[in-house]
N, C-alpha and C positions, 0 to 999 in steps of 0.2 A: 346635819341630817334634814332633808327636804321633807315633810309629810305630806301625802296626797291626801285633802279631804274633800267629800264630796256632800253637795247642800240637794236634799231631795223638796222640791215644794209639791206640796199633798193635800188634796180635800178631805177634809175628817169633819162628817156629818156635814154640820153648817157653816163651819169655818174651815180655815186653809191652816197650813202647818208649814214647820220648816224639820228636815229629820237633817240629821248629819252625825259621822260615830258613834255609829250604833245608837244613837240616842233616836225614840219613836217619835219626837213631834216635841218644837221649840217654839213657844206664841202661840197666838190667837190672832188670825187677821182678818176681816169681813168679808176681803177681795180677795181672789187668785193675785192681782195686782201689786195690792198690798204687801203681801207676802213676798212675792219675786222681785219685790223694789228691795225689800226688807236683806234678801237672802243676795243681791247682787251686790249691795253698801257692803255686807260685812264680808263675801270674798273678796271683794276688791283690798278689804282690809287685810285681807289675813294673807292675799297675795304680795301685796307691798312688806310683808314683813319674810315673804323670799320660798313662802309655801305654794306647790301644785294645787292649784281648787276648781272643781267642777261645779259647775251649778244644773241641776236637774230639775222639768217640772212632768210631772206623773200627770197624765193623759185617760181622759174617760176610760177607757179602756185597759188600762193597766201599764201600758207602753211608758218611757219615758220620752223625752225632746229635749237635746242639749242646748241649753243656752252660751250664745259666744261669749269669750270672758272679754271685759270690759274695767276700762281704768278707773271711769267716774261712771255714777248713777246720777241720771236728773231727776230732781224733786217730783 
């Protein structure tokens, strides 16, 4: 069974967020940056292990913007 998870990166107040499974917000990261570095390491991970993962970042506005999936993250 393949699960489709999807990784929302989110501003909450002063820091960034990662949501994903129902769950409202994973970490504290300083940067939008930080976070979407954060949230593309571990699909990457969770895609090599044979799962669909989306990664998403939430947009002033409320919109989101799909990020391309990606095999490696650079530091």
């Amino acid at each position: 069974m393949v699960a489709h998870i999807v990784y929302v990166v989110d501003r909450q107040e002063a820091h960034w967020t990662i949501a994903n499974c129902g769950d409202s917000g994973c970490g504290w990261f300083p940067t939008r940056k930080d976070a979407l570095k954060s949230a593309l390491w571990d699909a990457a991970r969770v895609r090599r292990l044979g799962h669909d993962v989306a990664v998403l970042v939430r947009r002033r506005n409320g919109t989101v913007r799909a990020i391309p999936a990606r095999d490696s993250v650079e530091a």
